[in-house]
Backbone and ligand atoms as CSV (ligand in chain L), in Angstrom:
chain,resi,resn,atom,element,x,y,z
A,1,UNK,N,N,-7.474,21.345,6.157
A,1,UNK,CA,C,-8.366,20.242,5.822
A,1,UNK,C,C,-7.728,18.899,6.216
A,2,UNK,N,N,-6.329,18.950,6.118
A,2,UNK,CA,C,-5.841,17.346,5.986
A,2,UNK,C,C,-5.288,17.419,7.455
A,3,UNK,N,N,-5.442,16.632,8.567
A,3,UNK,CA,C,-4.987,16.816,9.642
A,3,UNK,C,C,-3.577,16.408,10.456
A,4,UNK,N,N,-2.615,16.635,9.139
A,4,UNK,CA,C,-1.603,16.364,9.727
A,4,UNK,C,C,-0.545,17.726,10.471
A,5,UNK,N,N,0.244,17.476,10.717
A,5,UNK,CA,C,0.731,18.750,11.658
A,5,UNK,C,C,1.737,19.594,11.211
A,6,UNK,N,N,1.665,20.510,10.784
A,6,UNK,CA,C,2.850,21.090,10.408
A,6,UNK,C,C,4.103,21.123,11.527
A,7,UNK,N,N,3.586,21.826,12.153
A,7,UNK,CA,C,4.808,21.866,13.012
A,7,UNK,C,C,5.852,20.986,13.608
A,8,UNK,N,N,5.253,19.521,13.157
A,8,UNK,CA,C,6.095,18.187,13.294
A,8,UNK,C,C,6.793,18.282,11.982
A,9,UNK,N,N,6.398,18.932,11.050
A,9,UNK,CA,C,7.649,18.680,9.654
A,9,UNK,C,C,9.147,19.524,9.644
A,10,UNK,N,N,9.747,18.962,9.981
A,10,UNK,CA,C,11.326,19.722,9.642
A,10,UNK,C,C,12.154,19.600,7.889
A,11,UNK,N,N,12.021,20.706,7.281
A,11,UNK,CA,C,13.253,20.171,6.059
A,11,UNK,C,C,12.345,19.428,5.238
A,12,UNK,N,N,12.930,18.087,5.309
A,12,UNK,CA,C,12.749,17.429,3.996
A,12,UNK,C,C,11.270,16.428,3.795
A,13,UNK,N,N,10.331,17.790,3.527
A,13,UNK,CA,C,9.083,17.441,2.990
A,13,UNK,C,C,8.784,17.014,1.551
A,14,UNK,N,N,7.946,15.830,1.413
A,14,UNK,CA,C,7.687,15.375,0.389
A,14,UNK,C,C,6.013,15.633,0.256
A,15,UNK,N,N,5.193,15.654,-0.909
A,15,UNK,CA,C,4.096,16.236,-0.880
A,15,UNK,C,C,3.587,14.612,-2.219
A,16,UNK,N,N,2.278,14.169,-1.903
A,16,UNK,CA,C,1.878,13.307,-2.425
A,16,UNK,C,C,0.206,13.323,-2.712
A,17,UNK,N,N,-0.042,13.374,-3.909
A,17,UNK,CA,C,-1.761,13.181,-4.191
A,17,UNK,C,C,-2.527,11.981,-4.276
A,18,UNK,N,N,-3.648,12.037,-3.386
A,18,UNK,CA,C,-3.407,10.496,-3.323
A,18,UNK,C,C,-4.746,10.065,-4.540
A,19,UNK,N,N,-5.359,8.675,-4.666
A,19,UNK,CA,C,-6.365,8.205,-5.790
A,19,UNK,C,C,-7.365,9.112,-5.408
A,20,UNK,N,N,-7.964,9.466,-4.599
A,20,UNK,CA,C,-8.724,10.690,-4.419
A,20,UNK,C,C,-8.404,11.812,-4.190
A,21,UNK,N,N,-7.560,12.522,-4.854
A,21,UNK,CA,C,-7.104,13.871,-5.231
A,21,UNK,C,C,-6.920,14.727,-3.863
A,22,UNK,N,N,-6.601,14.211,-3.132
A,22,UNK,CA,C,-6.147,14.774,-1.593
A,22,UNK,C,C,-4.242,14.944,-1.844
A,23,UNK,N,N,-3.912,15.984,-1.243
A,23,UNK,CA,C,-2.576,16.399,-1.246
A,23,UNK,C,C,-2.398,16.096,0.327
A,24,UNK,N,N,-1.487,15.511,0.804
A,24,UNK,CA,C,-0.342,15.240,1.599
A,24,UNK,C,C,1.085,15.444,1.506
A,25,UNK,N,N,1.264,16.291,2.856
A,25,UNK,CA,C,2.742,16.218,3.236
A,25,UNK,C,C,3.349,15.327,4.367
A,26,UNK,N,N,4.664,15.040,4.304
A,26,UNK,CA,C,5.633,14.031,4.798
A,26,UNK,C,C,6.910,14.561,4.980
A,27,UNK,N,N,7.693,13.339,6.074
A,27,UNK,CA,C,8.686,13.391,5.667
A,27,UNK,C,C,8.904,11.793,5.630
A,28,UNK,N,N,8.118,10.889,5.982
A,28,UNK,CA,C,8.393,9.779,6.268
A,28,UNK,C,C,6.925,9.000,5.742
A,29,UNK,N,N,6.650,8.489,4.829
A,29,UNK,CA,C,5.317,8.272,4.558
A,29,UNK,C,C,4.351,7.099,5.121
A,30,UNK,N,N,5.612,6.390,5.331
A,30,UNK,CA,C,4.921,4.983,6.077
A,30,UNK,C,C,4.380,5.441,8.020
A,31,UNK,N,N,5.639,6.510,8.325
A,31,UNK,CA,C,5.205,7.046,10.076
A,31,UNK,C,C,4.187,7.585,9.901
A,32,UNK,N,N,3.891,8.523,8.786
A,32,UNK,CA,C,2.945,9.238,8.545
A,32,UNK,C,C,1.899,8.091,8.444
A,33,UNK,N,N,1.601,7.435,7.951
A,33,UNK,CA,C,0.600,6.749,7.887
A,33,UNK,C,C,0.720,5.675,9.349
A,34,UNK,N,N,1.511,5.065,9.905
A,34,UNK,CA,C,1.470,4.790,11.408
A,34,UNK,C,C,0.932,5.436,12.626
A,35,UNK,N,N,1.153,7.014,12.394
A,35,UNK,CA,C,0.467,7.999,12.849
A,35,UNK,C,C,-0.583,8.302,12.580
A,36,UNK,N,N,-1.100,8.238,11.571
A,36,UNK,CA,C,-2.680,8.543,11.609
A,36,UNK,C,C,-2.671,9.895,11.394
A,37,UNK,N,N,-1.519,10.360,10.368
A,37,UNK,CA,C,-1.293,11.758,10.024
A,37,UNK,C,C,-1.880,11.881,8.565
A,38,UNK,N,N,-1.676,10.919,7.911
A,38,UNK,CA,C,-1.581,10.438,6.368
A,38,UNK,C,C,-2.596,9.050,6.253
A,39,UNK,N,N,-4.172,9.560,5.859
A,39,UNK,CA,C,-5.401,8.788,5.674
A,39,UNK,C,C,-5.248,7.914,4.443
A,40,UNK,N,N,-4.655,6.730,4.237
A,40,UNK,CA,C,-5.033,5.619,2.916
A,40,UNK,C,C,-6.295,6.103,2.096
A,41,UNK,N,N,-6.153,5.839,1.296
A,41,UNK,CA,C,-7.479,5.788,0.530
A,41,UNK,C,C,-8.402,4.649,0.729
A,42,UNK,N,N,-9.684,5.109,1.282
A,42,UNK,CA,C,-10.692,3.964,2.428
A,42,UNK,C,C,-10.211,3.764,4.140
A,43,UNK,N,N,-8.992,4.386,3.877
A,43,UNK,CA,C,-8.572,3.784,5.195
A,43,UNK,C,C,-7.811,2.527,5.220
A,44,UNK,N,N,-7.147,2.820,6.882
A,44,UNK,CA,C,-6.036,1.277,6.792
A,44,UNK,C,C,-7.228,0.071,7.140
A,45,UNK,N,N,-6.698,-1.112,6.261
A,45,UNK,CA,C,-6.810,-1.962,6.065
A,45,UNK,C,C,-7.148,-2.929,7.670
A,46,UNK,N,N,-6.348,-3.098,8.237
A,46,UNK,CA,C,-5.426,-3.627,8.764
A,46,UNK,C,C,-4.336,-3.042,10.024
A,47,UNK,N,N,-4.204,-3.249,11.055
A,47,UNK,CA,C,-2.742,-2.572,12.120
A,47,UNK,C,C,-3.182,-3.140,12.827
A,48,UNK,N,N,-1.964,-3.534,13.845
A,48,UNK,CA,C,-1.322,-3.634,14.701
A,48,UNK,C,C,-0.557,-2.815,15.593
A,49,UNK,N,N,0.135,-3.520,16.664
A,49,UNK,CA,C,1.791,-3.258,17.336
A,49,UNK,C,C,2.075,-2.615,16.152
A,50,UNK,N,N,2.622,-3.805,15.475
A,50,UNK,CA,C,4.436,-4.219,14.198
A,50,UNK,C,C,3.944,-3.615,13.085
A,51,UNK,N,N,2.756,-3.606,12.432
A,51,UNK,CA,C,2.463,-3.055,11.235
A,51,UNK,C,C,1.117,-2.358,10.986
A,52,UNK,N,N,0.975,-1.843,9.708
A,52,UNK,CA,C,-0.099,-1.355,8.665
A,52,UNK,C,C,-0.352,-1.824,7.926
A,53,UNK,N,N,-1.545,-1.995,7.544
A,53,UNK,CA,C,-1.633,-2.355,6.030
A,53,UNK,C,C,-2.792,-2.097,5.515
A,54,UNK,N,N,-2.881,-1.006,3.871
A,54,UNK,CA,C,-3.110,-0.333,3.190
A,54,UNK,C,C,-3.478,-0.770,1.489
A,55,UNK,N,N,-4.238,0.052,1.414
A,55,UNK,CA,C,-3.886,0.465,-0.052
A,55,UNK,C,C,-2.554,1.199,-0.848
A,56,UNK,N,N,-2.387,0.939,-1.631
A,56,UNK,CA,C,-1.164,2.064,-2.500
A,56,UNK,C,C,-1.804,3.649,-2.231
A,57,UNK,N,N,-1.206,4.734,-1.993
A,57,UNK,CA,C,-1.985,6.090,-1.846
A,57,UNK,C,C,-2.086,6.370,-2.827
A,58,UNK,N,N,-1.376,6.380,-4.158
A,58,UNK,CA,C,-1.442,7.144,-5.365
A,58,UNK,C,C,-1.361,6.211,-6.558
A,59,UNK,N,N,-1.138,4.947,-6.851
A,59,UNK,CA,C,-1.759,4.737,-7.592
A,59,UNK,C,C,-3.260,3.577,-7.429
A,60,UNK,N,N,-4.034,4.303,-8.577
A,60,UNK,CA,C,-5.458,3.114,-8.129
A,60,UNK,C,C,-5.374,2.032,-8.997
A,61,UNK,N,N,-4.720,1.006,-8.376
A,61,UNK,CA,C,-4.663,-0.059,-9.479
A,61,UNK,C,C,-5.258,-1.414,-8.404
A,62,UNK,N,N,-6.324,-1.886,-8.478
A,62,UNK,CA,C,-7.622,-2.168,-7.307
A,62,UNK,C,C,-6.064,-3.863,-7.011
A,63,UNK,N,N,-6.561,-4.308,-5.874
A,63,UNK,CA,C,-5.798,-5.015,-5.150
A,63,UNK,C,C,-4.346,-4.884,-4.869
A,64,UNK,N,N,-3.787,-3.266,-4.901
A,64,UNK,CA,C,-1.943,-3.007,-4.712
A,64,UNK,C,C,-2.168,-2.601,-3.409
A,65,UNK,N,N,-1.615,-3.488,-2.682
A,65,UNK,CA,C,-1.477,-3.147,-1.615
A,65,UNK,C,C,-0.275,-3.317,-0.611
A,66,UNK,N,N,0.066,-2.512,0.709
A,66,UNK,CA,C,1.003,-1.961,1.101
A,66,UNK,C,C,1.029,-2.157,2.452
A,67,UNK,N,N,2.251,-3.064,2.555
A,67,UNK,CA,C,2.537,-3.570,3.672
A,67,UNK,C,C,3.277,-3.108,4.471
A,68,UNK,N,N,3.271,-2.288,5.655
A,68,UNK,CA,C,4.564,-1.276,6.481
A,68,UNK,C,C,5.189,-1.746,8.002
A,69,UNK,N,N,6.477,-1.664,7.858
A,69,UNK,CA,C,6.260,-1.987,9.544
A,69,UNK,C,C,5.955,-0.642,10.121
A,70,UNK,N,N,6.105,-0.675,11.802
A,70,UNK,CA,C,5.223,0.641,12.473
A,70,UNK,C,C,6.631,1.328,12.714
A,71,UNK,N,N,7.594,0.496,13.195
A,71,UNK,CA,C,8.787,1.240,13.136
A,71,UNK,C,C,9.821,1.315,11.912
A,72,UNK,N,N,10.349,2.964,12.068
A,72,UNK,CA,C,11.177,2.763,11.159
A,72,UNK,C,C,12.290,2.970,10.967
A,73,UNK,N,N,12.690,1.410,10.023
A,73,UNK,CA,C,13.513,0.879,10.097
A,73,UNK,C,C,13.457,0.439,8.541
A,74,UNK,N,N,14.782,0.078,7.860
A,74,UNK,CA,C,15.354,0.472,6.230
A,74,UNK,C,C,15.419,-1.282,5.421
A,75,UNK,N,N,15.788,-2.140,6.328
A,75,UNK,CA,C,15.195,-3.329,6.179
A,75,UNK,C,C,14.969,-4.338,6.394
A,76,UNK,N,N,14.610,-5.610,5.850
A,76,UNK,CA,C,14.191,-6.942,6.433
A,76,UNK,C,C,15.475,-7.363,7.483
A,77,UNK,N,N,16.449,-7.315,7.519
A,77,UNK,CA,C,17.219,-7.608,8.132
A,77,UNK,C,C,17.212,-6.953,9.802
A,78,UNK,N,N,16.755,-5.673,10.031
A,78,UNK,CA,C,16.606,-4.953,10.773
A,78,UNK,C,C,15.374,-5.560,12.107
A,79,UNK,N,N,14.195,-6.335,11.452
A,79,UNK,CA,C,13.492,-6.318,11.878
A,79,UNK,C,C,13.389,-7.682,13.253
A,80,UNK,N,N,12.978,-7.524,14.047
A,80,UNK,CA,C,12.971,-8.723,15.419
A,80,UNK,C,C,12.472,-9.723,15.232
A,81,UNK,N,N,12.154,-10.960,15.617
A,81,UNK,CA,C,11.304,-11.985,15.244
A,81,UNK,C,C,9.999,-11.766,14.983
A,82,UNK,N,N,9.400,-11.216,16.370
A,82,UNK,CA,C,8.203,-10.885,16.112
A,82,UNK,C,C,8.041,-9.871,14.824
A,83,UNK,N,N,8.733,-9.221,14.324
A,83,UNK,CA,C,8.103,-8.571,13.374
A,83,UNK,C,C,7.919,-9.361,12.058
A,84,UNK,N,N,9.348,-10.043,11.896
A,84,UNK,CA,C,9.521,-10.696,10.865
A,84,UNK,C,C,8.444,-11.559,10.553
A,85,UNK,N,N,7.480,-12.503,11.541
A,85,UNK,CA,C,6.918,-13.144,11.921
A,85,UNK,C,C,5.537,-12.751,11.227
A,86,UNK,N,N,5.328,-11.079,11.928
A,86,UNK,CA,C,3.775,-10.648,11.728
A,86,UNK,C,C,4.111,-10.265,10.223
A,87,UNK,N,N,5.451,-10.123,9.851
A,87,UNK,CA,C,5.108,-9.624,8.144
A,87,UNK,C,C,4.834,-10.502,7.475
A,88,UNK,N,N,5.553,-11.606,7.525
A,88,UNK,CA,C,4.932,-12.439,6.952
A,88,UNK,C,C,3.845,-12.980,6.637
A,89,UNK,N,N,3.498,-13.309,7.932
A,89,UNK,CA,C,2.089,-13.749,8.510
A,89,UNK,C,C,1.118,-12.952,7.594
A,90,UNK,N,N,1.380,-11.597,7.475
A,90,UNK,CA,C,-0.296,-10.348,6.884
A,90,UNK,C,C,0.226,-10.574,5.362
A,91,UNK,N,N,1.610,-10.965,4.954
A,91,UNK,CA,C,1.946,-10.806,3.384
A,91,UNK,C,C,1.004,-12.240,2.897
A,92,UNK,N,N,1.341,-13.128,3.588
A,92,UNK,CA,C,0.176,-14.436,3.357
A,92,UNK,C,C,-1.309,-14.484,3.392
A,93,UNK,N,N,-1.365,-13.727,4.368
A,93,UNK,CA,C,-2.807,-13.638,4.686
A,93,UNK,C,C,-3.687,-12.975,3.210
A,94,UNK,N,N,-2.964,-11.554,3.196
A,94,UNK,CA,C,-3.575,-10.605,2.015
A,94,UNK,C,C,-3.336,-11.631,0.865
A,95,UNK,N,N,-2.427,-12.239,0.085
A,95,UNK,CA,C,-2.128,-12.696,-1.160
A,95,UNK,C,C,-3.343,-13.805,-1.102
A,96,UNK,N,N,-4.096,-14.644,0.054
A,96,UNK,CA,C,-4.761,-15.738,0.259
A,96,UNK,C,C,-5.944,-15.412,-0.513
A,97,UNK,N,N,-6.422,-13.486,0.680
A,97,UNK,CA,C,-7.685,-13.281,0.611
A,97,UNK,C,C,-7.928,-12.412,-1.138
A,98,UNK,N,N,-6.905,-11.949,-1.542
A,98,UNK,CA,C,-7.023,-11.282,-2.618
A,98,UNK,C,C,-7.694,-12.252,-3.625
A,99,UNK,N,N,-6.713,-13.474,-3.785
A,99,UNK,CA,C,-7.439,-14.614,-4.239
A,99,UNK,C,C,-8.608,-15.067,-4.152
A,100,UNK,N,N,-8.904,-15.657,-2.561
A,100,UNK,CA,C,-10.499,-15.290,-2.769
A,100,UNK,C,C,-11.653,-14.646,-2.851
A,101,UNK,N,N,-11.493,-13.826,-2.961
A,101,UNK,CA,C,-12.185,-12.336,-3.101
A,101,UNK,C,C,-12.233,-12.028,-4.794
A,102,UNK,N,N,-11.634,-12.893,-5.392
A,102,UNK,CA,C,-11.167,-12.882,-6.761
A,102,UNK,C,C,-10.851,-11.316,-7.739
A,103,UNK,N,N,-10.420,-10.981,-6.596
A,103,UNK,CA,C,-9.316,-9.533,-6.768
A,103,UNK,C,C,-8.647,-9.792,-8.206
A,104,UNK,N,N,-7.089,-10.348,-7.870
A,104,UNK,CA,C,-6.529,-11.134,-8.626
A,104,UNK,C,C,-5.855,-12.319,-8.152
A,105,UNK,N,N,-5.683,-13.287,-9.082
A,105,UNK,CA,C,-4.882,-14.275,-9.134
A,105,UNK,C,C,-3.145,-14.734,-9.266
A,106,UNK,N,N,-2.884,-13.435,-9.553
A,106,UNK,CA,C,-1.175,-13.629,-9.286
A,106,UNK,C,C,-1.023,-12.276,-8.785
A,107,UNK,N,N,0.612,-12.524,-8.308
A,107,UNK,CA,C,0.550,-11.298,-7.257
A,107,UNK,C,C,2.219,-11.157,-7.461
A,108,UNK,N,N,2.787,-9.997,-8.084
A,108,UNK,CA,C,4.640,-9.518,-7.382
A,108,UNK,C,C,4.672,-8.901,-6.258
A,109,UNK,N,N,5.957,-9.305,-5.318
A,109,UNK,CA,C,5.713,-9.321,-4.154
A,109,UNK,C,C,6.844,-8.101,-4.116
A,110,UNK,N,N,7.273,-7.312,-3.532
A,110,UNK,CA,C,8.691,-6.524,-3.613
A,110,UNK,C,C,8.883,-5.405,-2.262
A,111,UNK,N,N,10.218,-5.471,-2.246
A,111,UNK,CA,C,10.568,-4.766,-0.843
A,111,UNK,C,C,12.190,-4.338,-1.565
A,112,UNK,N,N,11.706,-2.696,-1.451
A,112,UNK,CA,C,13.015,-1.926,-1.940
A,112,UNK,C,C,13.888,-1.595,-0.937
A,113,UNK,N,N,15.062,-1.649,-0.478
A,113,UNK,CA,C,15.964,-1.121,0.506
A,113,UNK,C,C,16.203,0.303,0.617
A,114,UNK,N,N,15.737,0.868,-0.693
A,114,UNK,CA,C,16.503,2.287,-1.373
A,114,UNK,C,C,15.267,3.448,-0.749
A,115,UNK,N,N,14.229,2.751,-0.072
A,115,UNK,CA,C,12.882,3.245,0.999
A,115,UNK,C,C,13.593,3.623,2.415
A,116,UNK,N,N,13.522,4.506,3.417
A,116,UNK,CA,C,14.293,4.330,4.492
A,116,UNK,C,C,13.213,3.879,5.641
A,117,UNK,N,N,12.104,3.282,4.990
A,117,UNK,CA,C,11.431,3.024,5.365
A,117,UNK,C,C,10.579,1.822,5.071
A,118,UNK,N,N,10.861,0.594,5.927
A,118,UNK,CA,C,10.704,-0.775,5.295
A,118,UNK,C,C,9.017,-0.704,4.989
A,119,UNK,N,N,8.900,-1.047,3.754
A,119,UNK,CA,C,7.139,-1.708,3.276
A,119,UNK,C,C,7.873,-3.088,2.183
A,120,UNK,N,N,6.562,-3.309,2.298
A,120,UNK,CA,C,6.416,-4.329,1.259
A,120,UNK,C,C,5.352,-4.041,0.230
A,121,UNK,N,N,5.375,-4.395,-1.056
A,121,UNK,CA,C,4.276,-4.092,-1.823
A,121,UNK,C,C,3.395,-5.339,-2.516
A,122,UNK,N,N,2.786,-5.390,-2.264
A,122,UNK,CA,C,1.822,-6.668,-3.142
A,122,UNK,C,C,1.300,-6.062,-3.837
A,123,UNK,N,N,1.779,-6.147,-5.321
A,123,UNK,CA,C,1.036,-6.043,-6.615
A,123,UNK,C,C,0.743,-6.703,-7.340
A,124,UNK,N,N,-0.312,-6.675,-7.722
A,124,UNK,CA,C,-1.244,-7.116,-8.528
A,124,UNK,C,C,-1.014,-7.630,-9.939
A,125,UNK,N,N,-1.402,-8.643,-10.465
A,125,UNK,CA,C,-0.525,-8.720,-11.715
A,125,UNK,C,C,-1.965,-9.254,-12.531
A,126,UNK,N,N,-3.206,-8.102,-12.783
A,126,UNK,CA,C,-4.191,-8.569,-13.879
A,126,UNK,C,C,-3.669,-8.644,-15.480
A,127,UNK,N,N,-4.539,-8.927,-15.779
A,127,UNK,CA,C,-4.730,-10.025,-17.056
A,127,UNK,C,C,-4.170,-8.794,-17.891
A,128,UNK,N,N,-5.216,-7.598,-17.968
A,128,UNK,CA,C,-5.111,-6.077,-18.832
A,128,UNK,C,C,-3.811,-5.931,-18.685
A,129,UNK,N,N,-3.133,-5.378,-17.433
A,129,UNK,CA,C,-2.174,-5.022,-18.011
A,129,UNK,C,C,-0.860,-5.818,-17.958
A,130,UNK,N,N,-1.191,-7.419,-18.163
A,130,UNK,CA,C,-0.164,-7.719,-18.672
A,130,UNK,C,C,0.736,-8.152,-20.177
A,131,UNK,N,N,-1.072,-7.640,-20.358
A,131,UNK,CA,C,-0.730,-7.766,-22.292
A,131,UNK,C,C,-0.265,-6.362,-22.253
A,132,UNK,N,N,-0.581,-5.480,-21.621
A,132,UNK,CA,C,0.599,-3.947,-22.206
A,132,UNK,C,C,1.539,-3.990,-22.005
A,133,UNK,N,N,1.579,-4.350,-20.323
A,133,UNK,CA,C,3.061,-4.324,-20.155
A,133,UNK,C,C,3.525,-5.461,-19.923
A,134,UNK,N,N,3.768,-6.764,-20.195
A,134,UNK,CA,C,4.265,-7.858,-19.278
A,134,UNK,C,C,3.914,-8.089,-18.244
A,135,UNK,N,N,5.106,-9.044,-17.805
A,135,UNK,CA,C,4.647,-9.997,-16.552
A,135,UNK,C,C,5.920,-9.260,-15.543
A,136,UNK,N,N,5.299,-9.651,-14.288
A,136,UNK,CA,C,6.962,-9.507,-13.052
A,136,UNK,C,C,6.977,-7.996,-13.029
A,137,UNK,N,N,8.408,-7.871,-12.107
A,137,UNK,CA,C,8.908,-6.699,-11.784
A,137,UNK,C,C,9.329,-5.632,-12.595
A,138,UNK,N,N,9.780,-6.088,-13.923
A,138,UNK,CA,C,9.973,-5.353,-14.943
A,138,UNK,C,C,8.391,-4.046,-15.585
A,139,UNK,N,N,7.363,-5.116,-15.619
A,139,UNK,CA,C,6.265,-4.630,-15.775
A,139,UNK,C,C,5.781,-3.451,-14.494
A,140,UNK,N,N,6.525,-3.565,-13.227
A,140,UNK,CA,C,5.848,-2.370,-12.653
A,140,UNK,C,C,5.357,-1.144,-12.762
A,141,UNK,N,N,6.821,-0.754,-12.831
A,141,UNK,CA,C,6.711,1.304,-13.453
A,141,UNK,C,C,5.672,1.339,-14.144
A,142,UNK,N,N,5.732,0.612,-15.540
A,142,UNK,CA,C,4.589,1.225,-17.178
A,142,UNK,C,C,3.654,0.862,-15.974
A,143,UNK,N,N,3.019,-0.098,-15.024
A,143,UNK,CA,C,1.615,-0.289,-15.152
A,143,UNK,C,C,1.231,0.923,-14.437
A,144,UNK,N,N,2.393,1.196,-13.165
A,144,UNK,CA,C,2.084,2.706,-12.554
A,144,UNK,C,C,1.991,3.501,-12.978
A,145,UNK,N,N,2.931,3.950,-14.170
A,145,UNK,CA,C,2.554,5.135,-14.608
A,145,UNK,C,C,1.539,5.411,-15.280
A,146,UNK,N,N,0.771,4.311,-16.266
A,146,UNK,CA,C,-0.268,4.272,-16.902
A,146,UNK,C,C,-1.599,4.530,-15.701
A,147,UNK,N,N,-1.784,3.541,-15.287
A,147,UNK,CA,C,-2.822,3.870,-14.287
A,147,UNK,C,C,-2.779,5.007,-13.661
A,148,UNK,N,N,-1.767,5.280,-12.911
A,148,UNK,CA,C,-2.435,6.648,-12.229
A,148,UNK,C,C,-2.868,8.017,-12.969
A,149,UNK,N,N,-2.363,7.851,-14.372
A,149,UNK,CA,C,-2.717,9.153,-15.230
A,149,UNK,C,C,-4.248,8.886,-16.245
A,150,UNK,N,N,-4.451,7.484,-15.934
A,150,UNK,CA,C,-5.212,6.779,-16.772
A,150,UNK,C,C,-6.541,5.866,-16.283
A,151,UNK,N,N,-6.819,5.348,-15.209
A,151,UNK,CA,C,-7.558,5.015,-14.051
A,151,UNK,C,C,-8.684,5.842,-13.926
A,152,UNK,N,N,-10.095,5.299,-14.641
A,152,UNK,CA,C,-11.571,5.977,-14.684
A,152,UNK,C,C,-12.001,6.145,-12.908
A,153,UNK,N,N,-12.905,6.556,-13.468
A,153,UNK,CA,C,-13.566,6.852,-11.449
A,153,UNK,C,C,-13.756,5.625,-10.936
A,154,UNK,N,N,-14.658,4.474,-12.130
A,154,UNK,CA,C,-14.740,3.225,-11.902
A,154,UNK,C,C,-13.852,2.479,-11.430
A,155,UNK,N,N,-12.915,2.641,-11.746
A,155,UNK,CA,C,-11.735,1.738,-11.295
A,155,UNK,C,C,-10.910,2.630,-9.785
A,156,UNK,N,N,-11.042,3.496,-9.580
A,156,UNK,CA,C,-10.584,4.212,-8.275
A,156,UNK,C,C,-11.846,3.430,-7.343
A,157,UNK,N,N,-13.031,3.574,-7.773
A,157,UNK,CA,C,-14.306,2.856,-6.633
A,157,UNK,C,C,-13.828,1.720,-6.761
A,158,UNK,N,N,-13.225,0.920,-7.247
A,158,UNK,CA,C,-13.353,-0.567,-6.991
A,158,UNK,C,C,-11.718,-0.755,-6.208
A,159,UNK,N,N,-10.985,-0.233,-6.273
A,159,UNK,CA,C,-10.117,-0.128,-5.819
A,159,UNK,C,C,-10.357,0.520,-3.928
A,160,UNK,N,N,-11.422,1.259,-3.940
A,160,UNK,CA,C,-12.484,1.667,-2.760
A,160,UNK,C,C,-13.429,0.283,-1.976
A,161,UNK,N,N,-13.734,-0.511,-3.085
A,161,UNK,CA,C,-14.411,-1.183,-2.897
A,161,UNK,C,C,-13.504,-2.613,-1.906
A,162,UNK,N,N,-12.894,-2.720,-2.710
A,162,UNK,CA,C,-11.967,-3.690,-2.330
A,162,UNK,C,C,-11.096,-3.362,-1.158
A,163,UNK,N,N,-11.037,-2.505,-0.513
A,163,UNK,CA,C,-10.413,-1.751,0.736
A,163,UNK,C,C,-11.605,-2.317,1.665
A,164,UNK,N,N,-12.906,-2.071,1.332
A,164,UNK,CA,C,-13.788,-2.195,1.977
A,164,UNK,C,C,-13.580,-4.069,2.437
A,165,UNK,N,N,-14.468,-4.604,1.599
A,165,UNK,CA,C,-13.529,-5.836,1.971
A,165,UNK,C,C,-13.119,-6.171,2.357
A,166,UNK,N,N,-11.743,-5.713,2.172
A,166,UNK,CA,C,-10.493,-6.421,2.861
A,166,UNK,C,C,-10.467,-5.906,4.516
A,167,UNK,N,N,-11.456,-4.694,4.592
A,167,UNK,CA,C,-11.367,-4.406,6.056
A,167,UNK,C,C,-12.306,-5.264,7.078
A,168,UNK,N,N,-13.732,-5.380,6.422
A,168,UNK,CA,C,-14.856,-6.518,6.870
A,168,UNK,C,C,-14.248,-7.455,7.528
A,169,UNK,N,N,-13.159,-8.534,6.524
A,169,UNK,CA,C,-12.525,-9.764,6.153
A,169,UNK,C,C,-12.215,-9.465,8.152
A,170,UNK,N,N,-11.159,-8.358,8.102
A,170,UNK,CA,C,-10.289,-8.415,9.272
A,170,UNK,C,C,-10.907,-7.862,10.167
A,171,UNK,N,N,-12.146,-7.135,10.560
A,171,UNK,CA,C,-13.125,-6.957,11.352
A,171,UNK,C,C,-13.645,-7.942,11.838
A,172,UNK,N,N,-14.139,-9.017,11.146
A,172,UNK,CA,C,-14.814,-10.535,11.760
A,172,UNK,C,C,-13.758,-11.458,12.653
A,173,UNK,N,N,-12.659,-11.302,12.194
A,173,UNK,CA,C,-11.452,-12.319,12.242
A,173,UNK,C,C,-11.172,-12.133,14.334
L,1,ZN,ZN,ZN,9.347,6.131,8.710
């Protein structure tokens, strides 16, 4: 069903379900999704050359979204002008349009090294769950883990919805 290739996987497979209950395998999740092996939920956003850009695959928490370069490479430091350039460039762009689109209004921005595979994440920082969990980076994990075990259908569609969107936005452009 899922059209990625087995026979390209060696060893160290990772297996991932995404907001619409689709199972994927990997070994690299961001190539996988550069490749067009590993379908976003709605679909990418967004690509280029230098990058992707996505929804979160697994959790539905509506405006988290996921910024990749195409090559991979472990981190910001790694990357050429031009890349550095276009990441920026789409990390601005998305945080602008999220805003007006009135997605949300604040946004944590974060890029882990401990990935061997450079993304960036723009998350979302609504109102709900920052009375559960706080504010910032600290607040990440609880909001992930809550949502993805906890996230109605409603909120997976709008999280659908808002993919939609954000793809229009960059269709006209
Ligand atoms: Zn990779």
């Amino acid at each position: 069903m899922n059209n990625f290739n087995e026979d390209k996987l060696t060893g160290n497979t990772k297996e991932a379900i995404d907001i619409l209950g689709r199972k994927w395998k990997y070994e690299c999740m961001s190539c996988a999704i550069a490749k067009g092996e590993l379908e976003l939920p709605g679909g990418l956003i967004y690509e280029d050359e230098y990058i992707t850009v996505g929804a979160d695959t697994e959790i539905p928490l509506n405006g988290f979204i996921i910024i990749a370069t195409k090559r991979h490479v472990n981190s910001i430091a790694d990357l050429t002008i031009t890349e550095r350039h276009e990441l920026i460039d789409y990390i601005a762009k998305m945080v602008k349009l999220l805003k007006e689109l009135n997605i949300v209004h604040e946004v944590t921005i974060v890029q882990e090294e401990r990935s061997k595979h450079l993304h960036v994440w723009i998350f979302p920082c609504h109102e709900k769950y920052k009375k559960m969990f706080g504010k910032g980076v600290g607040a990440i994990k609880d909001t992930c883990e809550y949502v993805k075990s906890n996230a109605s259908d409603e909120e997976v569609q709008q999280c659908l919805n808002t993919v939609q969107k954000l793809k229009e936005y960059f269709k006209e452009v």
